[in-house]
C-alpha positions as CSV (number, residue, x, y, z in Angstrom):
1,X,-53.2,-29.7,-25.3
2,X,-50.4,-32.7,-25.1
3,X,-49.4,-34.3,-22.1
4,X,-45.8,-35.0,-22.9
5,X,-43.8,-34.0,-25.6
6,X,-43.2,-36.2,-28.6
7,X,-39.8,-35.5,-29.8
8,X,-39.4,-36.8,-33.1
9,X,-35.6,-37.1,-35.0
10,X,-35.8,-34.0,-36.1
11,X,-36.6,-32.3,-33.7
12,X,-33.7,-33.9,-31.7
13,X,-31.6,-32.7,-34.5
14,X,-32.9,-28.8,-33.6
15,X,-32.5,-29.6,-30.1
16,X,-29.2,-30.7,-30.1
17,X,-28.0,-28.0,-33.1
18,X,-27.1,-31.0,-35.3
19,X,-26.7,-30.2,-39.1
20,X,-27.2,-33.6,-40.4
21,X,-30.7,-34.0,-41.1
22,X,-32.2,-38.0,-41.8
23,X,-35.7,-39.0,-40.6
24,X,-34.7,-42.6,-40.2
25,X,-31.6,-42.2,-37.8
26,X,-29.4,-40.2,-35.8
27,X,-26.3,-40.1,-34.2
28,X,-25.2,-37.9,-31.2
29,X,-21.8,-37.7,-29.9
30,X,-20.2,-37.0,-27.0
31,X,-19.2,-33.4,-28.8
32,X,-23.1,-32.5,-28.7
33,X,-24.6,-34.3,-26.0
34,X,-26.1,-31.9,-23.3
35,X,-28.7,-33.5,-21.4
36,X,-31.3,-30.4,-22.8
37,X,-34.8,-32.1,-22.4
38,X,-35.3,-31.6,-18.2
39,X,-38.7,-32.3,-18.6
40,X,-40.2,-36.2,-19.3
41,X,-40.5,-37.1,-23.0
42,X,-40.8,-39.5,-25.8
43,X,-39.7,-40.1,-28.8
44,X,-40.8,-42.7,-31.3
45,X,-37.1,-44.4,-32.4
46,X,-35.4,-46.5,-31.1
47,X,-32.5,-44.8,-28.8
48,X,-29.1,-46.8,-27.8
49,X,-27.0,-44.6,-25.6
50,X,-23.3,-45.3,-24.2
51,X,-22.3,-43.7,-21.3
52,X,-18.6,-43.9,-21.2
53,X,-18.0,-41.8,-18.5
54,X,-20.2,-40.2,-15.7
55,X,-22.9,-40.0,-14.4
56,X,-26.7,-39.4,-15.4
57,X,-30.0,-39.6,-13.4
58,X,-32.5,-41.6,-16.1
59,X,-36.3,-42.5,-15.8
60,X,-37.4,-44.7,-18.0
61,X,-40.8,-46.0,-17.9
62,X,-41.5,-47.0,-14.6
63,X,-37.9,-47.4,-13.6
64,X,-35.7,-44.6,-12.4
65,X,-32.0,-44.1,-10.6
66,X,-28.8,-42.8,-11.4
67,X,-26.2,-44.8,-14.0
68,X,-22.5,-44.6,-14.0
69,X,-20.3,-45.2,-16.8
70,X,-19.2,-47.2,-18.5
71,X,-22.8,-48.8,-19.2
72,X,-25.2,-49.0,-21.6
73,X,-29.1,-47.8,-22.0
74,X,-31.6,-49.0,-24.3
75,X,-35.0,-47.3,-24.9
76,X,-38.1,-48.3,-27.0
77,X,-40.0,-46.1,-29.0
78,X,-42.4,-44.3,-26.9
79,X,-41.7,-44.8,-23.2
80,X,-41.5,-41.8,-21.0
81,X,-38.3,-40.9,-20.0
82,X,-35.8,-38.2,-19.0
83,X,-32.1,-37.9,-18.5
84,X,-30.4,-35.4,-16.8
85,X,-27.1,-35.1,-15.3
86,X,-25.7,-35.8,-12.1
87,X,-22.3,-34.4,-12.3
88,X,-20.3,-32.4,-14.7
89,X,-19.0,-33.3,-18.2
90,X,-21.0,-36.8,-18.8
91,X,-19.3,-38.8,-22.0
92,X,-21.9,-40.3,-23.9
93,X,-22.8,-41.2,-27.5
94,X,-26.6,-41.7,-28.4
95,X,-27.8,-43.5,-31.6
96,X,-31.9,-43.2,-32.6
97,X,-33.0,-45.0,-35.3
98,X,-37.4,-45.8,-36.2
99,X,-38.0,-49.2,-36.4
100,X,-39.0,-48.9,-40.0
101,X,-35.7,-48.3,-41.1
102,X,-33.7,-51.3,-39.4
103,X,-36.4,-53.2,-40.7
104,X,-36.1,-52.6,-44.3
105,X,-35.0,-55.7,-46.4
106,X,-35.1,-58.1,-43.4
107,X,-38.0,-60.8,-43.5
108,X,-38.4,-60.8,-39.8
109,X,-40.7,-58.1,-38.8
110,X,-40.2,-58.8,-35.1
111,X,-36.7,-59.2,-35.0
112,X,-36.5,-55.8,-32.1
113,X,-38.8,-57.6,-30.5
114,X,-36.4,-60.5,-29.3
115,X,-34.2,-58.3,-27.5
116,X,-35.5,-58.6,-23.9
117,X,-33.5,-55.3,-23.2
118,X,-35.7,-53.4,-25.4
119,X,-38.8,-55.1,-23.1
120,X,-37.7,-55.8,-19.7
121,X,-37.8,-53.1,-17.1
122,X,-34.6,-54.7,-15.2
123,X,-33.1,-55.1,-18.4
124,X,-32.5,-51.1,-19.5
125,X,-29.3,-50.3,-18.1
126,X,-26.7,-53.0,-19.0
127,X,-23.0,-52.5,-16.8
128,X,-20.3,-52.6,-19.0
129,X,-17.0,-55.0,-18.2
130,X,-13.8,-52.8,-18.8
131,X,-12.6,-55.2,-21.9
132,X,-16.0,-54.7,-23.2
133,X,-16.0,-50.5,-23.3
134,X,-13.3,-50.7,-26.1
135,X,-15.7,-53.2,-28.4
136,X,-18.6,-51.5,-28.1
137,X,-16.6,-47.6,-28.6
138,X,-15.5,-49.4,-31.9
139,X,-19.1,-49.8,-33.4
140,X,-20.1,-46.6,-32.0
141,X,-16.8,-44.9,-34.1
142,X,-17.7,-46.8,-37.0
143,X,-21.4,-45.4,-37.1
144,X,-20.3,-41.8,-36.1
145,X,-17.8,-42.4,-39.1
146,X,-20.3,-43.5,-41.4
147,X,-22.9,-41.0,-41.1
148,X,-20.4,-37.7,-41.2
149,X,-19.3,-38.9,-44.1
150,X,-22.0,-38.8,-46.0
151,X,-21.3,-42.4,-47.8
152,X,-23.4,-43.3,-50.5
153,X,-24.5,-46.4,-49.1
154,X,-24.7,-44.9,-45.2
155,X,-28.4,-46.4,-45.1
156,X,-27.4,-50.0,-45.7
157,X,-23.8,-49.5,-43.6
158,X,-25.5,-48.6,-40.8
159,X,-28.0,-51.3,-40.8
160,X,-25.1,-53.4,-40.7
161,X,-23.6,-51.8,-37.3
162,X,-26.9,-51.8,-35.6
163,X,-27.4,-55.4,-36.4
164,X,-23.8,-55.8,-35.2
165,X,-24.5,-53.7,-32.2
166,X,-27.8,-55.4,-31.1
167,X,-26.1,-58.5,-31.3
168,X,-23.5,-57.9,-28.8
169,X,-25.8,-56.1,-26.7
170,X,-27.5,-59.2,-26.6
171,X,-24.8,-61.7,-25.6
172,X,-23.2,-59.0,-23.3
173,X,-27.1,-58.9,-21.4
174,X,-26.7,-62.6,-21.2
175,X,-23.2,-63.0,-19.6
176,X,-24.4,-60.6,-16.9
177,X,-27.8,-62.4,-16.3
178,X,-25.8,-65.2,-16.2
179,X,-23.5,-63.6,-13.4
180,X,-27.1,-61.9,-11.6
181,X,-29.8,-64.3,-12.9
182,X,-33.4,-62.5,-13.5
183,X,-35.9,-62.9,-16.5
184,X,-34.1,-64.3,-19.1
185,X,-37.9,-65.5,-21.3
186,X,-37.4,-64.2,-24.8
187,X,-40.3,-61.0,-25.2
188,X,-43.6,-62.3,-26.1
189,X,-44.8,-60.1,-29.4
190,X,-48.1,-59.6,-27.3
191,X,-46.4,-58.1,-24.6
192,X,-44.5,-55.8,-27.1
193,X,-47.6,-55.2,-29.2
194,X,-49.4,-54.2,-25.7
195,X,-47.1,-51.5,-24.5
196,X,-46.7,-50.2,-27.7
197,X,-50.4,-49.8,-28.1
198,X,-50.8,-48.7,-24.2
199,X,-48.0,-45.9,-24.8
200,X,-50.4,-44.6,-27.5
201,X,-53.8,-44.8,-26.2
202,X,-53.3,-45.1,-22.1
203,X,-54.5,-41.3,-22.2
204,X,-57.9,-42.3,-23.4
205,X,-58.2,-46.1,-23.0
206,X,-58.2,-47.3,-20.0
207,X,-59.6,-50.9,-19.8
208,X,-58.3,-54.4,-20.9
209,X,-60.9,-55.1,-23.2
210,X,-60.1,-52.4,-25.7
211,X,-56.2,-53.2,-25.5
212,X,-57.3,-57.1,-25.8
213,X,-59.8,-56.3,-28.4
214,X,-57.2,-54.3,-30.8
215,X,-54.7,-57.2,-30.2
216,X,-57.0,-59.5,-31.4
217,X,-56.9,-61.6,-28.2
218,X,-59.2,-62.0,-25.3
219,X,-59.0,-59.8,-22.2
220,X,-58.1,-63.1,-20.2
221,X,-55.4,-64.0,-22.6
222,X,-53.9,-61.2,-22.8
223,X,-53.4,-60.5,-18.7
224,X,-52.6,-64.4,-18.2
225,X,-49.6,-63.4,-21.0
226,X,-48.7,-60.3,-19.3
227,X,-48.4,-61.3,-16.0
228,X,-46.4,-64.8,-17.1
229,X,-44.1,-62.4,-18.7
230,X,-43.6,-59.3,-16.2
231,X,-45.3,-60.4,-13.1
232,X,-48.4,-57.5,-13.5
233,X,-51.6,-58.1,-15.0
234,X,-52.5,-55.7,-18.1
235,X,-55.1,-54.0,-15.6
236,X,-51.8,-53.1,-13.3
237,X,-50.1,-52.0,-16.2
238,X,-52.8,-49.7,-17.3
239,X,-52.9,-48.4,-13.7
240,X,-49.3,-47.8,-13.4
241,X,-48.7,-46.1,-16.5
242,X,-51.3,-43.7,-15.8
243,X,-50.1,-43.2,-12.5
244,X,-47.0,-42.3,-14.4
245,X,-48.8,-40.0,-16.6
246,X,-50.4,-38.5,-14.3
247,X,-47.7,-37.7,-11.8
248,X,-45.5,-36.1,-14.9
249,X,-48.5,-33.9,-15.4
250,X,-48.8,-33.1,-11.8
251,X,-44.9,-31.5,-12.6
252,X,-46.3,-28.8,-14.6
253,X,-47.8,-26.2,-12.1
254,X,-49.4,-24.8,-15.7
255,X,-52.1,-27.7,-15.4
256,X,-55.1,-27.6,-12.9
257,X,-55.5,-31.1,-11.3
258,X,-59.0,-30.9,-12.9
259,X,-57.1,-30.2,-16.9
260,X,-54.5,-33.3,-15.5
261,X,-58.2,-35.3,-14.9
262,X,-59.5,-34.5,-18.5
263,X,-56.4,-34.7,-20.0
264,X,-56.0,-38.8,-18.4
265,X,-60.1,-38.8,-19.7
266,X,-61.7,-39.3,-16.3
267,X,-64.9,-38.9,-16.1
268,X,-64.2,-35.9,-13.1
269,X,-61.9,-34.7,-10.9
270,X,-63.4,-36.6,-8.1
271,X,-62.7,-39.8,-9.9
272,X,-59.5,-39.0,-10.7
273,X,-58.4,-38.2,-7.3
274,X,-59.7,-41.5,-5.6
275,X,-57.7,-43.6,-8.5
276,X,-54.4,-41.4,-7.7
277,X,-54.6,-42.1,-3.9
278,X,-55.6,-45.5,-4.2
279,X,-52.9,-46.2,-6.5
280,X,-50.0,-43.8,-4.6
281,X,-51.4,-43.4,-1.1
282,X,-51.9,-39.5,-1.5
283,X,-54.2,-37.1,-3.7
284,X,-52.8,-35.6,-6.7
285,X,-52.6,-32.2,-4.8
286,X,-50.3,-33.9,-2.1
287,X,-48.3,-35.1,-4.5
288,X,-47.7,-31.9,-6.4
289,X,-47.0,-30.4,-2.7
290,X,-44.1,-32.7,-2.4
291,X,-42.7,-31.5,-5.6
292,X,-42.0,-27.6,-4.1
């Protein structure tokens, strides 16, 4: 039984009725984009999305809130999140692309991983300055452009935009951190190669050794890394994600709270129950109460 959908690019493609069909990368426009996944989900690209207009109500990870256009959003591969709409008519053009692709022909295998607003939690949502909205509408024209055509080199074109894209995602996150100063430390590739791994395995894997042991680091390391980076410890971010996990679960009224306990691999329901309160305040069936 899975927790939470998986939605891979082609399956967006059904879900959105797109024709176009590429495992590597996909474009939705402002013509097809209905908000049509209500419940929490991941995917495992990339996802860029710019909200030109309206508003959306967006959880991402552990973050959550409504955004209002004209801003951007930028999601790694497998965080939890969900997007629905706030008001009517929301304008907003979404590129996914797997890391795989972008990263064909480039000798930097971690080159996603220098763009803190891929990492950072305060870093998702980036405002958009008015003589900024025209710039970035032009590379998102030029990729929609690209890929309905069908060009015979659309693989290596669009590269080229999302490198362009990135990179003025990048200094456009800088100006503002400038204007609203926060985290500004470039993404450690341990951090990145931690939440990756604890996006896959937080289900079943709940302590710092396995997570340090498969990054080929010690448990100590890798928390005194963590918490220099985010502020939490990799034991707080193992809690809080399956807090997370488990509070999505507790959404489907499908799910016994003692299926939600084997599905998060605790040893019992019991268990379970004492980690949710400590963590939240309330058990898991208090929690679900306040969801009616």
């Amino acid at each position: 039984m899975k927790a939470i959908s998986i939605y891979n690019i082609s399956k967006l493609s059904d879900v959105f009725s797109l024709a176009d069909r590429n495992e590597d990368f996909l474009f939705i426009g402002e013509e097809n984009y209905i908000p049509a996944i209500e419940l929490p989900f991941r995917t495992d690209a990339y996802a860029i999305a710019f909200l030109k207009r309206g508003q959306l109500n967006v959880n991402v990870g552990l973050s959550s809130g409504v955004i209002t256009g004209p801003c951007l959003l930028t999601m790694p591969p497998y965080i939890i999140r969900s997007i629905n709409k706030v008001e009517s008519n929301p304008l907003l053009d979404l590129i996914l692309f797997k890391e795989a692709f972008f990263l064909q022909n480039q000798s930097d295998i971690f080159s996603l991983l220098k763009y803190s607003f891929f990492e950072h939690e305060d870093s998702h949502i980036i405002p958009l300055p008015e003589e900024q909205v025209e710039r970035f509408s032009t590379i998102y024209n030029l990729l929609r452009g690209t890929i309905q055509e069908g060009h015979v080199h659309a693989a290596t074109i669009i590269r080229s935009y999302l490198n362009i894209l990135l990179c003025e995602i990048d200094v456009t996150s800088a100006q503002i951190k400038k204007v609203a100063p926060g985290t500004s430390a470039r993404t450690n590739p341990l951090l990145a190669n931690f939440k990756t791994l604890l996006a896959k395995e937080v289900l079943q894997q709940h302590s710092v050794r396995f997570y340090a042991s498969h990054l080929n680091v010690t448990p100590k390391h890798l928390s005194e890394v963590i918490k220099e980076q985010t502020g939490r410890t990799a034991g707080e971010w193992i809690d809080q994600t399956l807090v997370l996990e488990a509070k999505v679960l507790l959404q489907r009224k499908d799910l016994s709270i003692s299926q939600i306990s084997d599905l998060l691999n605790f040893s019992d329901q019991s268990v379970f129950g004492k980690f949710f309160k400590v963590n939240t305040g309330m058990s898991p069936l208090s929690y679900r109460n306040t969801l009616t």
